[in-house]
C-alpha positions as a Markdown table, in Angstrom:
| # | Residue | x | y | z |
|---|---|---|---|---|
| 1 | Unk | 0.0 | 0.0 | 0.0 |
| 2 | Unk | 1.2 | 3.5 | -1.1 |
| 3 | Unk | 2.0 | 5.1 | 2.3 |
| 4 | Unk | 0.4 | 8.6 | 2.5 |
| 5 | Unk | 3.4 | 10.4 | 3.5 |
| 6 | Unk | 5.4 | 9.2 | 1.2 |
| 7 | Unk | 8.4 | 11.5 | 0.0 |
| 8 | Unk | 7.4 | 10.9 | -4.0 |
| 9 | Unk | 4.7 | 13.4 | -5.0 |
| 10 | Unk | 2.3 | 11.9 | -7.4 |
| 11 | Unk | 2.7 | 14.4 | -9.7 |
| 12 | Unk | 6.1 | 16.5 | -10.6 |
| 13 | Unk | 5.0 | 18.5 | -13.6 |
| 14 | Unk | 1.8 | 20.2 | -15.1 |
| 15 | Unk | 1.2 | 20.6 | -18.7 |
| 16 | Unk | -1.3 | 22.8 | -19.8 |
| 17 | Unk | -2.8 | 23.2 | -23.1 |
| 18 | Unk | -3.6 | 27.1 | -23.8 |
| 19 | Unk | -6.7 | 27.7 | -25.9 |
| 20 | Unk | -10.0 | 27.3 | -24.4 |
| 21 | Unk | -8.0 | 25.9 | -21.6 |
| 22 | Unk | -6.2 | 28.7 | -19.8 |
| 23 | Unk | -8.8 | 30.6 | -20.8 |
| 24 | Unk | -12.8 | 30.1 | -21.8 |
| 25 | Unk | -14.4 | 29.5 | -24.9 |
| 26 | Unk | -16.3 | 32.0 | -23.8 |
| 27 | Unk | -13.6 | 34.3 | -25.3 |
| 28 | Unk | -14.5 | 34.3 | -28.5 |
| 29 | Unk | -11.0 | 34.0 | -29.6 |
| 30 | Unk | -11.9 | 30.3 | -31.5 |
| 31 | Unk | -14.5 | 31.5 | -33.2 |
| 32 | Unk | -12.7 | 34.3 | -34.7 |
| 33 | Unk | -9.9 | 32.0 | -35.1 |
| 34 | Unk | -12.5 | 29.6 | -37.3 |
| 35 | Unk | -13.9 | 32.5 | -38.9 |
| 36 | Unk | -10.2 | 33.8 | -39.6 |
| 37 | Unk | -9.0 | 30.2 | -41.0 |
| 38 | Unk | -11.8 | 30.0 | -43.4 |
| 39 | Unk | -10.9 | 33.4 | -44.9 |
| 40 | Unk | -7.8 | 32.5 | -45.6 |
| 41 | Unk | -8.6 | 29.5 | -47.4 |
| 42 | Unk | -10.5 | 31.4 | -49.6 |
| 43 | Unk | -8.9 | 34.4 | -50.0 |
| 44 | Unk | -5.3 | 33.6 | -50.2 |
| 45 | Unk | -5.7 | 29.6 | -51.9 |
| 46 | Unk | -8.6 | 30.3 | -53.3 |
| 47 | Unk | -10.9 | 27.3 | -52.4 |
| 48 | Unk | -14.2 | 27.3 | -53.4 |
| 49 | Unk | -16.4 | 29.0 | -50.7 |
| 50 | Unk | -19.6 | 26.9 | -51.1 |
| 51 | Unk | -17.3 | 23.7 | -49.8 |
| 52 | Unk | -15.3 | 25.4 | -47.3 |
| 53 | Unk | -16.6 | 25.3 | -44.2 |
| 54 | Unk | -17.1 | 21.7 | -44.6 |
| 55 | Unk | -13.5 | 21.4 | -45.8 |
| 56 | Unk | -12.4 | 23.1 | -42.4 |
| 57 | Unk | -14.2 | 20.8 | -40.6 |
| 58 | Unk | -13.0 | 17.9 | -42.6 |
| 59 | Unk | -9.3 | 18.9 | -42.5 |
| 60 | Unk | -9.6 | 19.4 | -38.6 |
| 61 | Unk | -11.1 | 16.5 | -37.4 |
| 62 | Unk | -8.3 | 14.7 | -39.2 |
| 63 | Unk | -5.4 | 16.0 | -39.1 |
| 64 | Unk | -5.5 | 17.5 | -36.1 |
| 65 | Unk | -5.4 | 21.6 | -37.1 |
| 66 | Unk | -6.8 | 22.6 | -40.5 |
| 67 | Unk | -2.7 | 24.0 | -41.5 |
| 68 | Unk | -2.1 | 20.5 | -40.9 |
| 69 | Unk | -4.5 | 19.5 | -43.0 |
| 70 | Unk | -4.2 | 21.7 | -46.0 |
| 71 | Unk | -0.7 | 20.8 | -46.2 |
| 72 | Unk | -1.2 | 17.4 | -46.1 |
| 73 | Unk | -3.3 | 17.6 | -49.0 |
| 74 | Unk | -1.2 | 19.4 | -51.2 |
| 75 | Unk | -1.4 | 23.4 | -50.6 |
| 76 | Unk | 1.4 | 25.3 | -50.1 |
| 77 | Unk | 2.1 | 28.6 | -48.4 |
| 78 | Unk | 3.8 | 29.9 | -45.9 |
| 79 | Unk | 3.8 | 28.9 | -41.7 |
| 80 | Unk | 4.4 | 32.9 | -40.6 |
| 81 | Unk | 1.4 | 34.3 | -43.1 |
| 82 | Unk | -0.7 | 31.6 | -42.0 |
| 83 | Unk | -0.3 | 32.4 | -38.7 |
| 84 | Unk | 0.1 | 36.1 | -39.0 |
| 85 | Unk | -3.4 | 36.1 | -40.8 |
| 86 | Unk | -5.1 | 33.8 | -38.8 |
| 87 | Unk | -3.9 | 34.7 | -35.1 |
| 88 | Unk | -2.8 | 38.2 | -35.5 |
| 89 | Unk | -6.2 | 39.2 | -36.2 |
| 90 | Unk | -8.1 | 38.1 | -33.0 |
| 91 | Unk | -9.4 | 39.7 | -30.2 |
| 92 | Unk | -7.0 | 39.6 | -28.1 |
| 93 | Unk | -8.5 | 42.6 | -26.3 |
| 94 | Unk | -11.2 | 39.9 | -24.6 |
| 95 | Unk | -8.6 | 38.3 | -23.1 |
| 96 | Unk | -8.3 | 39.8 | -19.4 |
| 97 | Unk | -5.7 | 39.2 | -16.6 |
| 98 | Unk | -6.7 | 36.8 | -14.6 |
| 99 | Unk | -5.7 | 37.0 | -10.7 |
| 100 | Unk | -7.4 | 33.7 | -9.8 |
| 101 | Unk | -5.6 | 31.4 | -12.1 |
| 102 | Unk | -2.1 | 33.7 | -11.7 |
| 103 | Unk | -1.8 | 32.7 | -7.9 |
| 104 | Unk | -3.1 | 29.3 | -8.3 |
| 105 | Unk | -0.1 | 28.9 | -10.7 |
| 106 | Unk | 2.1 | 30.7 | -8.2 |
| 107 | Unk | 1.5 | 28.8 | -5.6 |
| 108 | Unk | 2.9 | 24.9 | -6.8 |
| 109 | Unk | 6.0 | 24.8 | -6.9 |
| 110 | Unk | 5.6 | 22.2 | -9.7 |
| 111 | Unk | 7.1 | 22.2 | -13.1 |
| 112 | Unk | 4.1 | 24.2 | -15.0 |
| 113 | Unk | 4.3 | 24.0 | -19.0 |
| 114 | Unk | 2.3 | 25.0 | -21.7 |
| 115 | Unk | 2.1 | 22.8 | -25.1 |
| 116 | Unk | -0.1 | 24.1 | -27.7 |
| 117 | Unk | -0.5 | 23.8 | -31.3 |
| 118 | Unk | -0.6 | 27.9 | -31.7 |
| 119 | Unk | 2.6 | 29.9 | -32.9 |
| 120 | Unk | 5.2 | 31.8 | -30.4 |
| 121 | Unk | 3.5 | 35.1 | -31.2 |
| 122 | Unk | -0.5 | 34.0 | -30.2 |
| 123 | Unk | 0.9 | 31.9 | -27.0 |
| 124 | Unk | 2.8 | 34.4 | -25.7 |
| 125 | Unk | 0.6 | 37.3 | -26.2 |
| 126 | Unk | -2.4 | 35.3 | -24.6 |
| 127 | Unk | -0.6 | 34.6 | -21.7 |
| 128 | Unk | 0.4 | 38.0 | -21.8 |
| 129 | Unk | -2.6 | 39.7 | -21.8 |
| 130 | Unk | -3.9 | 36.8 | -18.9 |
| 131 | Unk | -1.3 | 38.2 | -17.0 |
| 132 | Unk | 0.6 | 34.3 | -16.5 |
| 133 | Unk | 3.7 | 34.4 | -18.8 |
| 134 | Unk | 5.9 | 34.4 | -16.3 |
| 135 | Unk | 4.3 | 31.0 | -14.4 |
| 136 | Unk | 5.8 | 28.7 | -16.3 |
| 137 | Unk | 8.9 | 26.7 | -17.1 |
| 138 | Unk | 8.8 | 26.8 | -21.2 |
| 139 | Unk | 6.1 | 27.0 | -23.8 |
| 140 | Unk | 6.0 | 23.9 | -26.2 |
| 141 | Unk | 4.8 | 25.6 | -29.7 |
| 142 | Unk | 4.5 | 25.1 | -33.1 |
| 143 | Unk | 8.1 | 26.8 | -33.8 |
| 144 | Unk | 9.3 | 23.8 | -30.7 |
| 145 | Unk | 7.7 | 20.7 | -32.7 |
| 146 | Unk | 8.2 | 21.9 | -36.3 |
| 147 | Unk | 11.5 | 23.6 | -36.4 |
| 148 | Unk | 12.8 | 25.4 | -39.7 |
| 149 | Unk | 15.2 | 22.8 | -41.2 |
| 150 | Unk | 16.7 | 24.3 | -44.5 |
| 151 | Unk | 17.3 | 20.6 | -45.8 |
| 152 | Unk | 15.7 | 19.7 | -49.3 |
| 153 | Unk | 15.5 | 16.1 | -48.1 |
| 154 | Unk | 12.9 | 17.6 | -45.5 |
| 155 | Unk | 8.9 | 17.7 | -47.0 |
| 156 | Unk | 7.5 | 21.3 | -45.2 |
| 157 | Unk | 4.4 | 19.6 | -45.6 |
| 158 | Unk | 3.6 | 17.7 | -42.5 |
| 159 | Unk | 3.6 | 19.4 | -39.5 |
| 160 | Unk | 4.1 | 17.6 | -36.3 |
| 161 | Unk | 0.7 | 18.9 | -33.5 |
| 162 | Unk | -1.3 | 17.8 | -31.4 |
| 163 | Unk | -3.3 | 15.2 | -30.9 |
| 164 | Unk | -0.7 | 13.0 | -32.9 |
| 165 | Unk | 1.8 | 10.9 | -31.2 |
| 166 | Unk | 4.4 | 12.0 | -32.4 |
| 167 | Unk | 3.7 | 15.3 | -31.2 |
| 168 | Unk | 3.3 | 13.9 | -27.5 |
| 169 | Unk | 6.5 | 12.2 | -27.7 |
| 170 | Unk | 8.5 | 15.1 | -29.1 |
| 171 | Unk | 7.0 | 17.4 | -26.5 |
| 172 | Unk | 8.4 | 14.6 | -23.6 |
| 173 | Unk | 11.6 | 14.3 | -25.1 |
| 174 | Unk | 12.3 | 18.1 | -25.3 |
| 175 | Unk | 11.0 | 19.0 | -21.4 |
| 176 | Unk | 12.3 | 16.2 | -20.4 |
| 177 | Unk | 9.4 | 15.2 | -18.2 |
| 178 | Unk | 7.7 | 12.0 | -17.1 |
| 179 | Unk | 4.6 | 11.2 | -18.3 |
| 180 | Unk | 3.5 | 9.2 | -15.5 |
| 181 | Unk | 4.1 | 12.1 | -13.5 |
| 182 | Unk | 2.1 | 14.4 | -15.2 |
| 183 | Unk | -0.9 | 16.1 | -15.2 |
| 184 | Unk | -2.4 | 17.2 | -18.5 |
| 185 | Unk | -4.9 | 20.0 | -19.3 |
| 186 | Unk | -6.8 | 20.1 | -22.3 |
| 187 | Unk | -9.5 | 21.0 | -23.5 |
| 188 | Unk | -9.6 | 18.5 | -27.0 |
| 189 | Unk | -11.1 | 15.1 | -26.3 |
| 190 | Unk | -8.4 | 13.9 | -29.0 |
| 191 | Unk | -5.8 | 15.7 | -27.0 |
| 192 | Unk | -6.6 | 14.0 | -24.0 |
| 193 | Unk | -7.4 | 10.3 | -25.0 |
| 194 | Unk | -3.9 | 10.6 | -27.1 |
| 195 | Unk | -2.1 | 12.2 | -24.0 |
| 196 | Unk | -3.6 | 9.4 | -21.3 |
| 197 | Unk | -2.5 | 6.7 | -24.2 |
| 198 | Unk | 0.9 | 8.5 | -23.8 |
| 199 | Unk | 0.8 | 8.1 | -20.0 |
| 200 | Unk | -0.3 | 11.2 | -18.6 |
| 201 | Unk | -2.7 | 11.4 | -16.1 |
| 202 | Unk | -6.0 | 13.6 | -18.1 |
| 203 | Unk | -8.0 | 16.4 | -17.4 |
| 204 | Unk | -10.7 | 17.8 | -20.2 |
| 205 | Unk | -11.5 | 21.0 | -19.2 |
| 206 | Unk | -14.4 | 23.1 | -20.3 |
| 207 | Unk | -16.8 | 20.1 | -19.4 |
| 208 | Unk | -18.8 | 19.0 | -16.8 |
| 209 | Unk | -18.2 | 15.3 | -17.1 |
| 210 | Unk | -15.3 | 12.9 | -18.1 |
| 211 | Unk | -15.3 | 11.1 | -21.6 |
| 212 | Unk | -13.0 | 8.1 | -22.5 |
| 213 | Unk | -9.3 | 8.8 | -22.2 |
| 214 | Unk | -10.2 | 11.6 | -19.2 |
| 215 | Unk | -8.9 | 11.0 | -15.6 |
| 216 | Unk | -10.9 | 13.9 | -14.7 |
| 217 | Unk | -13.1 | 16.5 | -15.8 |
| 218 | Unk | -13.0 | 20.3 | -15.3 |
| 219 | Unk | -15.5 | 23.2 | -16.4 |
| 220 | Unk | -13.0 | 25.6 | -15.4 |
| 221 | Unk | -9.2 | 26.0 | -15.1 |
| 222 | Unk | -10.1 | 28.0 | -12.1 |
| 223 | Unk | -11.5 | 24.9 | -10.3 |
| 224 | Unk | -7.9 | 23.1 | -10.2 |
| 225 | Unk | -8.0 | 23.5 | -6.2 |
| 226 | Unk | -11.2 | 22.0 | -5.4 |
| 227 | Unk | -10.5 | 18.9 | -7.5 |
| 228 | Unk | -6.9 | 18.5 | -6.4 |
| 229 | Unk | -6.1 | 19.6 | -3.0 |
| 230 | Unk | -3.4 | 16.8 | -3.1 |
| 231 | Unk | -1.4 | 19.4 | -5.3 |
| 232 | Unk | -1.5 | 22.0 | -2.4 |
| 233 | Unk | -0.6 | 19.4 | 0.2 |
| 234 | Unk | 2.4 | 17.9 | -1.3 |
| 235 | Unk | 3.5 | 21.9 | -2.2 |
| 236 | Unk | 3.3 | 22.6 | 1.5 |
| 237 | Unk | 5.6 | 19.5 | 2.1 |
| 238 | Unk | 7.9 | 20.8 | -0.1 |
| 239 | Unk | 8.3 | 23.5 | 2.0 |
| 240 | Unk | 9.9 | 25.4 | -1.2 |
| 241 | Unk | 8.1 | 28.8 | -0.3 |
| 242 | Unk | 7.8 | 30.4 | 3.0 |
| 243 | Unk | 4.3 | 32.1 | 2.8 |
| 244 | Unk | 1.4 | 30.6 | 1.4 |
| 245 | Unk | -1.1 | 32.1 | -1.2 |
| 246 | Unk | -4.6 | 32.9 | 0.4 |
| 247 | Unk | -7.0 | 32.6 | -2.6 |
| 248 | Unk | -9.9 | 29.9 | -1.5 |
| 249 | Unk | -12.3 | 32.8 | -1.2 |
| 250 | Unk | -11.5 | 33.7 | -3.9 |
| 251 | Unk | -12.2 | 30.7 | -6.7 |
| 252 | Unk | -15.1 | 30.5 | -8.6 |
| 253 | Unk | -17.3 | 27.0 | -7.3 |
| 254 | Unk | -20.0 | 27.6 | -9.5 |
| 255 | Unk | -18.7 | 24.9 | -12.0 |
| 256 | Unk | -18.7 | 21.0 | -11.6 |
| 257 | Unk | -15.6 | 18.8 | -11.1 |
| 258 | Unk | -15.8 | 15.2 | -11.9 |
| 259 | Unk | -13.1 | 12.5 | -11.4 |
């Protein structure tokens, strides 16, 4: 029997997904993101607009982003513009700094990382404008798991992202963390069931109740204390910081947590 005192935390690092995960889909960022993707389908590789939407959702659910997709089947054009036009348009202005999640960051003393599929630019100037940039060890991005090689032998058409494996395993081997000691946040069901295949231990956020692949379920990011107070406890073992953070009055409990 595990002893409960035992010097071995459960858990040594926390990755977090960003979109919709560090912050709510209540944003409106995706939505503008969609809106924006679908523009520049037609507008700069002119696809047929009648089909597109459809095409979108086509690429998406299989390859994981629509880039990914669109590359895979043949279009070419350039990472930056595709990001420039696509991130560099949203409204970034919705995005608020966020006190709550800040000191519940600030207070584990726990590897926190974020990996998402978005560019440097849109990571950083979400968590920017969330006020939480500075709460983490390294953000795992696009430029991280598809680096510009200059080799001719090397096809610019696949692009290495989530929920892929491949993606997972690259994002391991570059933090060099444990798997099985870590706690994933995400708020993509593929995400998630890929990441617990991987070994992580899952949480889909965004949702009231767990799905296949999940260990746990969120609604919020802001409810990470109510459903593990085992994170705080092994923190104040740790005895890494002198002074606590006093926020419990201060998280929303509106939302449910299931694990």
């Amino acid at each position: 029997m595990e002893s409960v005192n035992s010097s071995k935390p459960r858990y040594e690092c926390l990755l977090f997904d960003l979109d919709d995960t560090l912050y709510p889909f209540s944003s409106g960022l995706s939505e503008a993101c969609t809106n924006n993707i679908i523009e520049f389908m037609v507008e700069k590789l002119r696809i047929d607009e009648d089909g597109v939407v459809e095409l979108n959702d086509i690429l998406y659910k299989k390859h994981g982003t629509t880039m990914a997709g669109l590359k895979a089947i043949g279009y070419e054009f350039d990472n930056d513009e595709y990001h420039s036009y696509v991130h560099g348009r949203l409204p970034y202005e919705n995005l608020k700094p966020d006190p709550i999640l800040r000191n519940l960051l600030l207070s584990l003393p726990f590897r926190k990382l974020v990996f998402s599929n978005g560019d440097d630019t849109h990571v950083t100037k979400a968590l920017k404008r969330l006020d939480i940039e500075d709460c983490f060890e390294r953000i795992i991005s696009f430029e991280t798991l598809n680096p510009k090689i200059h080799d001719s032998c090397v096809s610019d058409s696949l692009i290495c992202c989530k929920p892929a494996e491949i993606a997972f395993e690259k994002a391991f081997d570059i933090a060099q963390l444990n798997p099985y000691t870590t706690l994933f946040f995400d708020d993509s069901i593929r995400n998630i069931q890929t990441g617990k295949s991987a070994g992580l231990h899952t949480v889909l956020v965004g949702k009231s109740e767990k799905v296949y692949g999940s260990d746990y379920a969120l609604e919020s990011i802001h409810n990470m204390k109510e459903a593990f107070p085992e994170l705080w406890s092994e923190s104040n073992n740790k005895n890494k910081k002198p002074e606590s953070i006093g926020y419990a009055t201060q998280i929303s409990i509106e939302t449910s947590v299931q694990a």
